[in-house]
C-alpha positions in Angstrom: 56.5 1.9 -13.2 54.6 4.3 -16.2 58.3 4.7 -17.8 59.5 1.5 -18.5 55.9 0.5 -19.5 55.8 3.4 -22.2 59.2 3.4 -23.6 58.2 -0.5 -23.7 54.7 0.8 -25.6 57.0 2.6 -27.6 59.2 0.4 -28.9 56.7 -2.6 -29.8 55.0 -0.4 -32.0 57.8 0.7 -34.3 59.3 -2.1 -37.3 62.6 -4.8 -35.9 65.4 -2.3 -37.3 63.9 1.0 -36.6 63.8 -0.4 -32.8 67.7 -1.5 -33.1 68.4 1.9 -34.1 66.1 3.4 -31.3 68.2 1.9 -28.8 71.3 2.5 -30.2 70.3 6.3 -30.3 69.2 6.0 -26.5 72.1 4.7 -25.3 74.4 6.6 -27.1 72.4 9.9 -26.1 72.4 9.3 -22.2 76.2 8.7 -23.0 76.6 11.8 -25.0 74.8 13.8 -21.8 76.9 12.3 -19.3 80.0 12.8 -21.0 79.4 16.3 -22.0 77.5 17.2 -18.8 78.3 15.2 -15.8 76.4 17.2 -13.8 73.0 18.2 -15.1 70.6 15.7 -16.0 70.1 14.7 -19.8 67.2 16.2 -21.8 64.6 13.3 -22.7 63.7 15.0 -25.4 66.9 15.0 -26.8 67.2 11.0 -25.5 63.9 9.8 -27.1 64.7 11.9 -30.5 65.3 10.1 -33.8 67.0 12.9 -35.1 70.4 12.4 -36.9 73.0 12.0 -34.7 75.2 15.2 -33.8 79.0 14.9 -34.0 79.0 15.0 -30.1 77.1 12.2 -29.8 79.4 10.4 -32.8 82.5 11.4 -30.9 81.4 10.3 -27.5 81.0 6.9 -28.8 84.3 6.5 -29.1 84.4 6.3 -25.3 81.7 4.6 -23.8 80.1 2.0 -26.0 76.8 0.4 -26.3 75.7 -2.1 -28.4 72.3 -1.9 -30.2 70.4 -5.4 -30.0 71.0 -7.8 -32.8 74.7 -6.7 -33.3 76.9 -9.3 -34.3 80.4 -8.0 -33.9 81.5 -5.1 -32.0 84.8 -3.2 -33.4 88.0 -3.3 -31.1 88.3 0.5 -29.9 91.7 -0.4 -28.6 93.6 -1.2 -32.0 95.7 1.5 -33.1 97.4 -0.5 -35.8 95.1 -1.2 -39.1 92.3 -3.8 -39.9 94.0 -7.1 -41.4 92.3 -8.1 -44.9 89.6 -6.1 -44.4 87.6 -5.5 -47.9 84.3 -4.3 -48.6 83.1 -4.5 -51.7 80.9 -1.5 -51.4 84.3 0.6 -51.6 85.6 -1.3 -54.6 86.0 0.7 -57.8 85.4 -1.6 -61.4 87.9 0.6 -62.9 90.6 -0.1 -60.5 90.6 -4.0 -61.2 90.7 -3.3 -64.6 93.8 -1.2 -64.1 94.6 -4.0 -61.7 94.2 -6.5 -64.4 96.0 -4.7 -67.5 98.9 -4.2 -65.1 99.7 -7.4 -64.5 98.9 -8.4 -67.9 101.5 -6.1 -69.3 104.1 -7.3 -66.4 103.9 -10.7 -66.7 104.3 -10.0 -70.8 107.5 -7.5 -70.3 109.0 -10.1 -67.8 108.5 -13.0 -70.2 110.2 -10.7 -73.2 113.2 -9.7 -71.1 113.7 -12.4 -68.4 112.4 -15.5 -69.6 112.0 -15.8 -72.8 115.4 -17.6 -73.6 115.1 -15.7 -77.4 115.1 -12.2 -75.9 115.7 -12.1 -72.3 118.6 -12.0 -70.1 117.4 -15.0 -67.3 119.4 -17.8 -68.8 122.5 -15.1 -69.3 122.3 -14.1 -65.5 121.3 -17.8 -64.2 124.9 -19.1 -66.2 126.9 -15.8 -64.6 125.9 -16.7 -61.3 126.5 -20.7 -62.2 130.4 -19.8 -63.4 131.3 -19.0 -59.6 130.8 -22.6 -58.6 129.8 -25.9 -59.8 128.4 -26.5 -56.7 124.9 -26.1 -57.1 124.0 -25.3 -52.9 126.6 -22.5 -53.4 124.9 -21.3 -56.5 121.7 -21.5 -54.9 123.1 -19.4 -51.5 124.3 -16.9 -54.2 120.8 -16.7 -56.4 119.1 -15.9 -52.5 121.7 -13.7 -51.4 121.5 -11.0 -54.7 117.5 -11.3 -54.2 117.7 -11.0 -50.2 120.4 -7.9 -51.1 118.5 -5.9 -53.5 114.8 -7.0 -51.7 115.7 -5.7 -48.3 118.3 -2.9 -49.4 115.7 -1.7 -51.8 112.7 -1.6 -48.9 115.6 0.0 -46.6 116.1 2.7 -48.8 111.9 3.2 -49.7 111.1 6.2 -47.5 114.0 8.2 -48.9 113.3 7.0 -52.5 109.8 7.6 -52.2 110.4 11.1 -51.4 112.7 11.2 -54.5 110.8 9.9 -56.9 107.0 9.0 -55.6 105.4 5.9 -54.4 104.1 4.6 -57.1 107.2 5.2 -59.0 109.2 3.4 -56.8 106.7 0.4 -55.9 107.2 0.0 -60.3 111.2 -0.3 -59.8 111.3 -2.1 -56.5 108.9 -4.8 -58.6 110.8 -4.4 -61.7 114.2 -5.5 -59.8 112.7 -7.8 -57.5 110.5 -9.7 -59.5 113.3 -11.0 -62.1 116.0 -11.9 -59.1 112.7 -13.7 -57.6 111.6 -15.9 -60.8 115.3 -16.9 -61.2 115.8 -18.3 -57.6 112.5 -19.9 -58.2 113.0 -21.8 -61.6 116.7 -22.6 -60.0 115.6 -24.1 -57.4 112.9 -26.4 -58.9 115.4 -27.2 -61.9 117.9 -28.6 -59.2 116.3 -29.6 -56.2 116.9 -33.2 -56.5 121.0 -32.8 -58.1 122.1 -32.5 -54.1 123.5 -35.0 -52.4 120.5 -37.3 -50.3 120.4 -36.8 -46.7 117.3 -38.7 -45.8 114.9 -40.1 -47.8 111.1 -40.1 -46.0 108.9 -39.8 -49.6 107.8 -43.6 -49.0 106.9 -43.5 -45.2 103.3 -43.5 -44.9 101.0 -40.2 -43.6 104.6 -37.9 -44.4 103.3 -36.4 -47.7 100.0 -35.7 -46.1 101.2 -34.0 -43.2 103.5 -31.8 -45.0 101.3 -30.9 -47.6 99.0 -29.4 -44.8 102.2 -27.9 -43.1 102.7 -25.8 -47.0 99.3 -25.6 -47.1 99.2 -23.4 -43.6 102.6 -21.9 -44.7 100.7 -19.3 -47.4 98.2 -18.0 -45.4 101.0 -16.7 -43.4 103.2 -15.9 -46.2 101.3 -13.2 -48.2 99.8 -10.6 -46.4 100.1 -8.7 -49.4 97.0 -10.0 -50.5 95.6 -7.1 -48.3 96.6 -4.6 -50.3 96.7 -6.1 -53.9 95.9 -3.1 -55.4 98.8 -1.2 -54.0 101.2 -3.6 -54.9 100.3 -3.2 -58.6 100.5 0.4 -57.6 96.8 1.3 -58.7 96.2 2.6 -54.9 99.4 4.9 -53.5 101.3 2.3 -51.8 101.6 2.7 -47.9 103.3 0.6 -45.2 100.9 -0.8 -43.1 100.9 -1.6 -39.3 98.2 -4.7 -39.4 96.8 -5.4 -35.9 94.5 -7.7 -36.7 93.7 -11.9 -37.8 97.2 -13.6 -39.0 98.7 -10.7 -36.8 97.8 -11.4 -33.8 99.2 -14.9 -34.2 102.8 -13.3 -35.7 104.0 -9.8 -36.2 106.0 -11.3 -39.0 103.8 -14.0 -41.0 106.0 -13.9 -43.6 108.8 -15.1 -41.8 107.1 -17.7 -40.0 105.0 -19.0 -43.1 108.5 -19.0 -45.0 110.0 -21.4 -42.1 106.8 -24.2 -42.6 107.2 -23.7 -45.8 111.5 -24.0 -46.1 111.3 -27.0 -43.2 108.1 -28.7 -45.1 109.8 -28.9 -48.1 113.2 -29.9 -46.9 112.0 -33.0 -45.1 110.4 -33.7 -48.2 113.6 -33.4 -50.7 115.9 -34.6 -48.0 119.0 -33.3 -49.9 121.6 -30.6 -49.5 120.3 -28.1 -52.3 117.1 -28.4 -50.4 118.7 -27.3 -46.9 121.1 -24.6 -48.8 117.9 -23.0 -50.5 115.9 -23.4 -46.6 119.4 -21.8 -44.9 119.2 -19.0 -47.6 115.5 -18.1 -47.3 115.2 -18.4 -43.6 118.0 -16.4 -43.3 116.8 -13.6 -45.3 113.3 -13.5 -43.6 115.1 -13.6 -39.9 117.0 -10.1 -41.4 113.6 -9.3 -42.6 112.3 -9.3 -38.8 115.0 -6.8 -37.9 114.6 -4.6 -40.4 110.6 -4.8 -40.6 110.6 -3.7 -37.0 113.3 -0.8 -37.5 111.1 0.1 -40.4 108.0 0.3 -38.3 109.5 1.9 -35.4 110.5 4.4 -37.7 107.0 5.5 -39.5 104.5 5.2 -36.8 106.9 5.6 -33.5 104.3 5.3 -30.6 101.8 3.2 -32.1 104.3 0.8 -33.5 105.5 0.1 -29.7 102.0 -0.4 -28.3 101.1 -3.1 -31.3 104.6 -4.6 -30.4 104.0 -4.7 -26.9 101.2 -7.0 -27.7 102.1 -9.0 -30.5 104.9 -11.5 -30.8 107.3 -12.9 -33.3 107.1 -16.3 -31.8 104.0 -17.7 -33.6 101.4 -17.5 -30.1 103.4 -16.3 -27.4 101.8 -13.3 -27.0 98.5 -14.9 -26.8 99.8 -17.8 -24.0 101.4 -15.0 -22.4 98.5 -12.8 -21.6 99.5 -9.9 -23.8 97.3 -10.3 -26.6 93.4 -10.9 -25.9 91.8 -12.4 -28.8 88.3 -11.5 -29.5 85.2 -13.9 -28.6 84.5 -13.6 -32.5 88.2 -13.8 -33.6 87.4 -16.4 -36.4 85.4 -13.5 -38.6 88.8 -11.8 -39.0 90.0 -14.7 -41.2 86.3 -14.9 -43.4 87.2 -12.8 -45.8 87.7 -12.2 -49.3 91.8 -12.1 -48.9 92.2 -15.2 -47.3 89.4 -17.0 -49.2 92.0 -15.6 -52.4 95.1 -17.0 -50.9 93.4 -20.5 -50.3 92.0 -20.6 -54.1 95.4 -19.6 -55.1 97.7 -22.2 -52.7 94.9 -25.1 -54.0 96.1 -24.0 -57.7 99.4 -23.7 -57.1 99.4 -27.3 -55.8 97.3 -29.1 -59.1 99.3 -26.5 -61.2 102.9 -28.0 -59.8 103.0 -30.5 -63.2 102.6 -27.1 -65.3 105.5 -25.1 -62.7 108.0 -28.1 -62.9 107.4 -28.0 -66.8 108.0 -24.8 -67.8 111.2 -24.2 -65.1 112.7 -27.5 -67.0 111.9 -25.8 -70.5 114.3 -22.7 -69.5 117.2 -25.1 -68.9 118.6 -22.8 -66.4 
């Protein structure tokens, strides 16, 4: 009974946090002594010390864990794949969001010079190419996704080798630089000419249908840009790297992307109710389906072993890996969607909603 009452003595007397950490050390150093020496039985000097913690005792809790009191959130030992949107603000640098910002300034202004800018770009000069193979405007619209879907995919296809050509960051520049143009010219098409196809339904009028499928697009871009966790590397400030998420959207979808471009493709369709609305759905969906071949092959590829246990317990179907047993969500699975990435993508989906007048504007000032 004198042991329990002293390290209890001991304890009490010593401030909230300084006890957190005493316990954290004790457990850790009875784990470190069984683990290293099964046999013998652990020093209590070495289990009652406040000492910095060797690197024994910081590798053995890699294998037997033991929360200190007032912990929160324990870490999942068992990922192998990366941390979804995680960001800490500790590890930020000011310098590379001002890189961050001066980049995209100086994009957006060299896209607007030679893609949109009907004066000096070539946008307008592409968008009437493309429109001389048909007057039909679904086909034209098929034809605007399929040059993007071709240049998007081949172009991530062919990264690995290119990188090894040229660099990352070299290539992340002319994979943007390609992309981005194809991308802004499906875009204004499709707004310009959404309602030119021939009507199919017509449910704008029925009451509770606008509200439902603006939450439907509204759901649709937290699953359609994971990209938002690496923001920096997209703008090629930080090497880009192709990541193997584990975590939040993923363990609802291995391929968010995909499924957020479905809501978003079936939202809007029901909405339009017209032909250039299902031609530009067909297009997209069909892309992003590709996209979930090659993603994998991709994946499979760069991390081998690790790629097929995160597979193994993710799905493509939105949930099924969840109903079927194979993914275990954590007790405190909501904190993986508190932070700062998807707090961005709603700020940035709310805008893009109230800034629709501006979008529809501009795309019908291009006349493309």
């Amino acid at each position: 009974m004198a042991s329990p009452l002293v390290i209890s003595t001991h304890f009490s007397s010593i401030p909230h946090k300084t006890r957190h950490r005493s316990l954290s050390l004790l457990c850790s150093s009875v784990s470190t002594a069984i683990f290293m020496n099964p046999i013998s039985k652990p020093n209590k000097n070495d289990i009652f010390s406040l000492k910095k913690p060797s690197k024994e005792l910081l590798i053995s809790r890699k294998f037997i864990a033991c929360t200190s009191i007032g912990d929160t959130e324990t870490k999942d030992s068992s990922l192998v794949g990366e941390d979804s949107a995680a960001f800490d603000l500790e590890e930020q640098k000011i310098s590379s969001w001002i890189y961050f910002t001066v980049i995209l300034g100086v994009v957006l202004f060299v896209l607007d010079v030679v893609w949109i800018d009907n004066s000096t770009g070539y946008g307008k000069a592409f968008i009437e190419a493309v429109s001389e193979l048909s007057d039909s405007h679904e086909v034209v619209m098929l034809i605007l996704i399929l040059i993007f879907a071709g240049v998007h995919s081949g172009m991530a296809s062919f990264r690995d080798a290119a990188e090894k050509l040229i660099g990352e960051r070299a290539y992340r520049v002319l994979f943007a630089g390609i992309s981005l143009p194809l991308a802004v010219s499906m875009v204004v098409y499709f707004i310009n000419h959404r309602y030119e196809g021939l009507q199919l339904w017509q449910v704008q009028n029925v009451p509770g249908v606008h509200q439902l499928l603006w939450l439907a697009n509204f759901i649709s871009f937290f699953f359609l840009y994971p990209s938002t966790f690496n923001l920096l590397e997209v703008a090629a400030v930080d090497k880009p790297k192709i990541h193997l998420w584990e975590t939040g959207i993923m363990r609802i979808t291995r391929h968010p992307q995909m499924v957020g471009q479905v809501i978003w493709c079936l939202a809007h369709t029901i909405w339009i109710g017209n032909s250039v609305a299902v031609a530009a759905s067909v297009g997209l969906i069909a892309h992003h389906l590709f996209g979930v071949w090659n993603g994998d092959r991709r994946l499979a590829r760069r991390y081998g072993e690790d790629f097929e246990t995160v597979k193994a317990r993710t799905s493509i179907v939105p949930f099924a890996a969840i109903l079927d047993g194979r993914q275990k969500l954590p007790k405190d699975y909501y904190r993986e969607f508190i932070r700062l990435p998807y707090l961005t993508i709603t700020a940035v989906t709310l805008g893009a909603y109230f800034a629709h007048p501006l979008m529809q504007g501009a795309s019908f000032n291009l006349h493309w």
